[in-house]
MOPAC internal coordinates of N, CA, C and O (Angstrom, degrees):
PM7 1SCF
backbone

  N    0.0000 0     0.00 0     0.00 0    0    0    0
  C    1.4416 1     0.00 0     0.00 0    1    0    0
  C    1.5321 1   109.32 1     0.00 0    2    1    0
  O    1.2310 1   120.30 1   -39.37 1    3    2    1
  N    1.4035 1   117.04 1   140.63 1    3    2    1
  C    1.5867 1   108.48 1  -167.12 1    5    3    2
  C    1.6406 1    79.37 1  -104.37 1    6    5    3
  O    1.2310 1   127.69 1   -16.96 1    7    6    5
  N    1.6810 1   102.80 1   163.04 1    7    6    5
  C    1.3124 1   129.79 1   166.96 1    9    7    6
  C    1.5002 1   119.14 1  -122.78 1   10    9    7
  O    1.2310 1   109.55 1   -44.37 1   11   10    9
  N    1.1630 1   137.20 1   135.63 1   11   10    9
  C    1.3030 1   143.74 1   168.95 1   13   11   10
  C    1.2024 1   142.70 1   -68.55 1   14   13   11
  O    1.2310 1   124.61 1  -108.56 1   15   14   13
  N    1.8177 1   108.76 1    71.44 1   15   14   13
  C    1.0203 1   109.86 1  -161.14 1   17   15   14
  C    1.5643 1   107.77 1   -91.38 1   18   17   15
  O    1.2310 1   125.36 1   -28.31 1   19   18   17
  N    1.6080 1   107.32 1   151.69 1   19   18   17
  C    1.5130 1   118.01 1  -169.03 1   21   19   18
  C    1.6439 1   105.64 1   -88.14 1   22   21   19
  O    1.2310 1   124.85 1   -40.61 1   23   22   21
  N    1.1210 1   108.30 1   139.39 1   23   22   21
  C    1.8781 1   116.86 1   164.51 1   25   23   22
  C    1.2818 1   118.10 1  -104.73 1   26   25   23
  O    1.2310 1   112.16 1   -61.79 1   27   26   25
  N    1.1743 1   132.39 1   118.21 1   27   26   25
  C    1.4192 1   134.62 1   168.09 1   29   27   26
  C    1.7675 1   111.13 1  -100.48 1   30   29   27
  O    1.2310 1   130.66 1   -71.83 1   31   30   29
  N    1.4319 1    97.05 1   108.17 1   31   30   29
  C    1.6792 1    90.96 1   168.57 1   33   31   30
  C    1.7985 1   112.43 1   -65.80 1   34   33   31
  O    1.2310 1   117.50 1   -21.79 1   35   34   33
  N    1.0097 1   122.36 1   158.21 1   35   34   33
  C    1.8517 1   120.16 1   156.70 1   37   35   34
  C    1.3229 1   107.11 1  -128.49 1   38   37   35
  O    1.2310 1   123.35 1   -15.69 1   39   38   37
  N    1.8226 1   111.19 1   164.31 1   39   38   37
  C    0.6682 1   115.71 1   163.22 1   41   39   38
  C    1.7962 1   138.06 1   -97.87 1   42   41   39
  O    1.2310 1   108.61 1    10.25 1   43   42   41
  N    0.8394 1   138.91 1  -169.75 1   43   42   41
  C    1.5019 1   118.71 1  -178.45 1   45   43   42
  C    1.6530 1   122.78 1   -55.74 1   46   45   43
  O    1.2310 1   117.77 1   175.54 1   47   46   45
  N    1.1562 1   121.84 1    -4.46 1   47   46   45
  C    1.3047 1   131.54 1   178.99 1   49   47   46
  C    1.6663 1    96.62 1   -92.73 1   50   49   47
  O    1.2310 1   120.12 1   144.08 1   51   50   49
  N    1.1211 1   117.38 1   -35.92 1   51   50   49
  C    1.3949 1   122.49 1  -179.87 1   53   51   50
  C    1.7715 1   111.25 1   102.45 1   54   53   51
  O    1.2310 1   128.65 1  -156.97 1   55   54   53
  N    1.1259 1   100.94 1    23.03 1   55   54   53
  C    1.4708 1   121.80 1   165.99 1   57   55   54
  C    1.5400 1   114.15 1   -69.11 1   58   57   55
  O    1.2310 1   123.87 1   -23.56 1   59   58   57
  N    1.2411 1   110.19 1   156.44 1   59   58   57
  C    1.4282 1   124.60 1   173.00 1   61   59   58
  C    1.4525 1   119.39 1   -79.24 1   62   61   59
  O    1.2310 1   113.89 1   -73.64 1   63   62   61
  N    1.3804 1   129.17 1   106.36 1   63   62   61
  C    1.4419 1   120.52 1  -168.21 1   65   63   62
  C    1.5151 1   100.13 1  -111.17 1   66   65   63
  O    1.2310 1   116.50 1   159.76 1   67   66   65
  N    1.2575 1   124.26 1   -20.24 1   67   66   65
  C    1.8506 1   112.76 1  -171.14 1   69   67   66
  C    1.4417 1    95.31 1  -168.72 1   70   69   67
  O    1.2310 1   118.70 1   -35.71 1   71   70   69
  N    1.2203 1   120.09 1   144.29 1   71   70   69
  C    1.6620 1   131.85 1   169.22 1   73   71   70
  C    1.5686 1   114.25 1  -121.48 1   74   73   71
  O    1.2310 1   138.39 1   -46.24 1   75   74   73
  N    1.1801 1    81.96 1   133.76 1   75   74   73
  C    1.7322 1    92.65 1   169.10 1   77   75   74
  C    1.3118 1   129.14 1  -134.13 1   78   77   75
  O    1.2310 1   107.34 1     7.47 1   79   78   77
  N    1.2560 1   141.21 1  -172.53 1   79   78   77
  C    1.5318 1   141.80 1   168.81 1   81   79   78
  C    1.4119 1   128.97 1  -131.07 1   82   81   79
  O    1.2310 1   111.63 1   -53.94 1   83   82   81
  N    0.7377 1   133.38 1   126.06 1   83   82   81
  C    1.4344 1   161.87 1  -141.16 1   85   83   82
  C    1.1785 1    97.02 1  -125.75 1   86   85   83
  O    1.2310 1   110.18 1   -44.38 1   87   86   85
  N    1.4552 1   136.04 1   135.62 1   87   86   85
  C    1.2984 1   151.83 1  -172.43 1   89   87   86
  C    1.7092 1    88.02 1  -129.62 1   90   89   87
  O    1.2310 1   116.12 1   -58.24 1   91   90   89
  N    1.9128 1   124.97 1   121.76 1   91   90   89
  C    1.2407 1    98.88 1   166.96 1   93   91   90
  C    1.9155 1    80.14 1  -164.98 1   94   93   91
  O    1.2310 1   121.41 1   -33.61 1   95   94   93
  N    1.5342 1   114.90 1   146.39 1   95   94   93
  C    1.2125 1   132.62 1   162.19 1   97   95   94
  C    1.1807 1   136.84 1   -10.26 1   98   97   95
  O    1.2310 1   131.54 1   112.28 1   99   98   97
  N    1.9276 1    95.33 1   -67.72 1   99   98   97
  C    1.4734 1    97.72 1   166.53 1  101   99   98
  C    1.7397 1    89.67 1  -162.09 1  102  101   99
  O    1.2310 1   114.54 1    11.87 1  103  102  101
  N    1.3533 1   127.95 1  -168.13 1  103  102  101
  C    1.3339 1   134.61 1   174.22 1  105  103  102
  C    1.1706 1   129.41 1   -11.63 1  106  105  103
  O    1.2310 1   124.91 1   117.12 1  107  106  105
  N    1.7407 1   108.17 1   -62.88 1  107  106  105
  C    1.1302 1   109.44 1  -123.27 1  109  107  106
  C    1.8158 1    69.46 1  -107.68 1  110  109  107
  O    1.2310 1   115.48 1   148.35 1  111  110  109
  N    1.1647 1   126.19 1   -31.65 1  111  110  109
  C    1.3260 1   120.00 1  -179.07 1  113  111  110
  C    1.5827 1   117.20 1   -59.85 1  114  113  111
  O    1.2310 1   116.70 1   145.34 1  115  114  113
  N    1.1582 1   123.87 1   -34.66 1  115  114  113
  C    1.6456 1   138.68 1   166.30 1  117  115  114
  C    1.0969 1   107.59 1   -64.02 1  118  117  115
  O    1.2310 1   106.63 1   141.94 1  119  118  117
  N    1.3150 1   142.47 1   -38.06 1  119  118  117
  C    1.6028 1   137.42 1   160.48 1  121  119  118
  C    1.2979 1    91.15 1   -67.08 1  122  121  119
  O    1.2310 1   106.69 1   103.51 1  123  122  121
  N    1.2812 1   142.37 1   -76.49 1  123  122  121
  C    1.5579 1   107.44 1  -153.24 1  125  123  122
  C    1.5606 1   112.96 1   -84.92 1  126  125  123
  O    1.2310 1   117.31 1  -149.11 1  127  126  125
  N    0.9387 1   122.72 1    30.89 1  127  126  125
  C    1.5290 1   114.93 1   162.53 1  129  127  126
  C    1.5226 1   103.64 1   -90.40 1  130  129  127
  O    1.2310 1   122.66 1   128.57 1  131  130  129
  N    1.9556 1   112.51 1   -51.43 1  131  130  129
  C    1.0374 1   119.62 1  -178.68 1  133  131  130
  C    1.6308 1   126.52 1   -38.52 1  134  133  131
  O    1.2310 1   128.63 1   134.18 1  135  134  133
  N    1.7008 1   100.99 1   -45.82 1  135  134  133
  C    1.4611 1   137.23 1   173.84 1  137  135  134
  C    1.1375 1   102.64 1   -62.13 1  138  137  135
  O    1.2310 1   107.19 1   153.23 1  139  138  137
  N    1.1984 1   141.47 1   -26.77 1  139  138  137
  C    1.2311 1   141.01 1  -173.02 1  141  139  138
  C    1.7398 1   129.21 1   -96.92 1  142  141  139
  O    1.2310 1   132.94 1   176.81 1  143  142  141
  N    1.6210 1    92.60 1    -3.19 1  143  142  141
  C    1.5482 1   107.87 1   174.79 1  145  143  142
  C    1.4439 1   100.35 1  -122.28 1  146  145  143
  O    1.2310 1   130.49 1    -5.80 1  147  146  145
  N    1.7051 1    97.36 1   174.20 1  147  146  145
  C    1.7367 1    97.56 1  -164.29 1  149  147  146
  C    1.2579 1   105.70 1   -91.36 1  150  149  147
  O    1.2310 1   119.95 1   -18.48 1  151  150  149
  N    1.4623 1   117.70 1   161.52 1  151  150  149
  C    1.3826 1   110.49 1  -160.83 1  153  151  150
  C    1.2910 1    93.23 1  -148.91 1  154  153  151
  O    1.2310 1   111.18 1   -68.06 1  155  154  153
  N    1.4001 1   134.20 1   111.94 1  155  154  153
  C    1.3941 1   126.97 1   151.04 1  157  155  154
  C    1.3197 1   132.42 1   -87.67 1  158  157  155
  O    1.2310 1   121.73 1  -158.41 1  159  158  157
  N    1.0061 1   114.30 1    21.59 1  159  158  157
  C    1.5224 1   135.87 1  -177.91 1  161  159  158
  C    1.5818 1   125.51 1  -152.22 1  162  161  159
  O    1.2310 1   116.10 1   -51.66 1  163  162  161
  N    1.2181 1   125.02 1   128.34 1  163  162  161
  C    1.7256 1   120.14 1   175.08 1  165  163  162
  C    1.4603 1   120.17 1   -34.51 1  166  165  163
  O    1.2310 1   110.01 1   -41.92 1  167  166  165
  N    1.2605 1   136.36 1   138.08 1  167  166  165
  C    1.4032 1   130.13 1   171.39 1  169  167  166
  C    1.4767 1    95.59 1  -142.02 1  170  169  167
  O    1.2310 1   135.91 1   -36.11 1  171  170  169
  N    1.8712 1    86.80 1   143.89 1  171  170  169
  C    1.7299 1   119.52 1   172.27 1  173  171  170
  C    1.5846 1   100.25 1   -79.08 1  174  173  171
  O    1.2310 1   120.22 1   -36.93 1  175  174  173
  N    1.4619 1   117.19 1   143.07 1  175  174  173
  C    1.2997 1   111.58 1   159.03 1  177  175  174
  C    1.9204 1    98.40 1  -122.72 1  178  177  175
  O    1.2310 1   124.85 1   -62.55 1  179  178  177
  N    1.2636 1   108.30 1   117.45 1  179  178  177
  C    1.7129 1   125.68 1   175.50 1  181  179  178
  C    1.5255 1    94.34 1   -97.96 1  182  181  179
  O    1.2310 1   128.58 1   -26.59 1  183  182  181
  N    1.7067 1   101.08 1   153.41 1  183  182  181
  C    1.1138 1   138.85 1   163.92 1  185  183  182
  C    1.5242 1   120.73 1  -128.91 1  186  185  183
  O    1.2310 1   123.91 1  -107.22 1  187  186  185
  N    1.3569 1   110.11 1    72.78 1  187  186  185
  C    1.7032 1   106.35 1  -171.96 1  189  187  186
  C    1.4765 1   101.60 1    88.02 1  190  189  187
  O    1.2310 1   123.52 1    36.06 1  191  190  189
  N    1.3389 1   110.85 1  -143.94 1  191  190  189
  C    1.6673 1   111.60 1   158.77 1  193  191  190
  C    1.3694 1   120.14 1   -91.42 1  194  193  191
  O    1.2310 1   112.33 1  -144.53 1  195  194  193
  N    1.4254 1   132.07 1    35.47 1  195  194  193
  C    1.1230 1   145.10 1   178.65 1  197  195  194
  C    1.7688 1   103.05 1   -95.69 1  198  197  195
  O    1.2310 1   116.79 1   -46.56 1  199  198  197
  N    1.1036 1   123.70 1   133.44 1  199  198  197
  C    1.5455 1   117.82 1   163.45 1  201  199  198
  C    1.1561 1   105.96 1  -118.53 1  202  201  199
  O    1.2310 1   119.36 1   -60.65 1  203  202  201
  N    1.5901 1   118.82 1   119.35 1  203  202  201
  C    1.4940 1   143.13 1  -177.64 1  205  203  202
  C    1.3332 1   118.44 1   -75.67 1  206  205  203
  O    1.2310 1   113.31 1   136.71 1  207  206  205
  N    1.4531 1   130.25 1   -43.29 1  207  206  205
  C    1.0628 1   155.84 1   175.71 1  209  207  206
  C    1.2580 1   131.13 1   163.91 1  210  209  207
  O    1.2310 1   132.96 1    -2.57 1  211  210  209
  N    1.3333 1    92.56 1   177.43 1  211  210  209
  C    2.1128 1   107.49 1  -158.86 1  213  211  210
  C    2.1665 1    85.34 1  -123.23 1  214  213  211
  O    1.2310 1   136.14 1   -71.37 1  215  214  213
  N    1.5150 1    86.35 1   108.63 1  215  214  213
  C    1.9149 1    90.85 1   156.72 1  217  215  214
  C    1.1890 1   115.11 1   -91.66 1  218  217  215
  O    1.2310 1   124.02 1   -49.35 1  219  218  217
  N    1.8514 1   109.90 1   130.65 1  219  218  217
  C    1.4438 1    96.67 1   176.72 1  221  219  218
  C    1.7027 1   108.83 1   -84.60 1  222  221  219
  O    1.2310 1   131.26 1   -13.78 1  223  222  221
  N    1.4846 1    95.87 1   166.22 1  223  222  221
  C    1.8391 1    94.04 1   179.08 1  225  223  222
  C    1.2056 1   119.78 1   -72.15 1  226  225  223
  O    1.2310 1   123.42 1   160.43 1  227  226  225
  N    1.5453 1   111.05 1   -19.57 1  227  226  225
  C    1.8420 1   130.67 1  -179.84 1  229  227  226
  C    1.5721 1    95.16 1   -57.37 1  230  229  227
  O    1.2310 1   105.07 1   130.03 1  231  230  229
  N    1.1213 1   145.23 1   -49.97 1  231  230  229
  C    1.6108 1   152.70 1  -157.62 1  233  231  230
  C    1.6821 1   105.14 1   102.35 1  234  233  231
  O    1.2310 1   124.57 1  -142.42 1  235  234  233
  N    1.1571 1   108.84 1    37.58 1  235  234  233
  C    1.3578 1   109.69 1  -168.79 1  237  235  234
  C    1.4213 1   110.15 1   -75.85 1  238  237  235
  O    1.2310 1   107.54 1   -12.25 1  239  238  237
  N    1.5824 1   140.84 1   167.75 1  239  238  237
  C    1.2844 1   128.69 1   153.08 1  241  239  238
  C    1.5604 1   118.81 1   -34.34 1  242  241  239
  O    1.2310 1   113.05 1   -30.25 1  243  242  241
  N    1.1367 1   130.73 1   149.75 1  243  242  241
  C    1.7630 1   134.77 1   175.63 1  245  243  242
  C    1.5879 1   101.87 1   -65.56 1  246  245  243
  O    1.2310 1   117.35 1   -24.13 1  247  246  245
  N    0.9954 1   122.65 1   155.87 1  247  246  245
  C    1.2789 1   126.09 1   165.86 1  249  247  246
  C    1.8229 1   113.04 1  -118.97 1  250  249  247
  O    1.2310 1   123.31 1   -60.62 1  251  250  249
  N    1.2396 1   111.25 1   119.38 1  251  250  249
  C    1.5236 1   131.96 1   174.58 1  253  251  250
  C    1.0775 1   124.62 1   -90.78 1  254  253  251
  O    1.2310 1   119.42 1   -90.08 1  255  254  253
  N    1.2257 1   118.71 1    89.92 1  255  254  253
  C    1.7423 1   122.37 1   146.43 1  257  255  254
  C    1.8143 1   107.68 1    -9.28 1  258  257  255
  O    1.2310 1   135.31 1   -52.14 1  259  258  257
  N    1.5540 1    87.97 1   127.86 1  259  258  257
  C    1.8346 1   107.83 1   175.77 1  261  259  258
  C    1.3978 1   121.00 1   -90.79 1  262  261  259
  O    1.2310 1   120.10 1   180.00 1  263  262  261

């Protein structure tokens, strides 16, 4: 069953500049779709009020909330 997870691009302040949605399985599939498009800017990927992770725009590893 897919779930609708939200993307927030930011901007260098780490502001919210554009949202989108992401349809993806579970986690780890919504990071790499996200990962998988171009990104000139950092993006949040949320699940509800859950935050899944932060992609950096560098192509860096994702970073996960503890």
């Amino acid at each position: 069953m897919l779930q609708d997870y939200r993307v927030y691009r930011l901007n260098r302040e780490g502001h919210i500049v554009r949202g989108e949605y992401v349809a993806a399985a579970d986690d780890e599939r919504a990071i790499q779709l996200v990962r998988d498009q171009a990104h000139d800017t950092d993006c949040e990927i949320w699940l509800g009020s859950r935050k899944v992770a932060v992609i950096p725009a560098d192509g860096s590893e994702p970073k996960r909330p503890r």
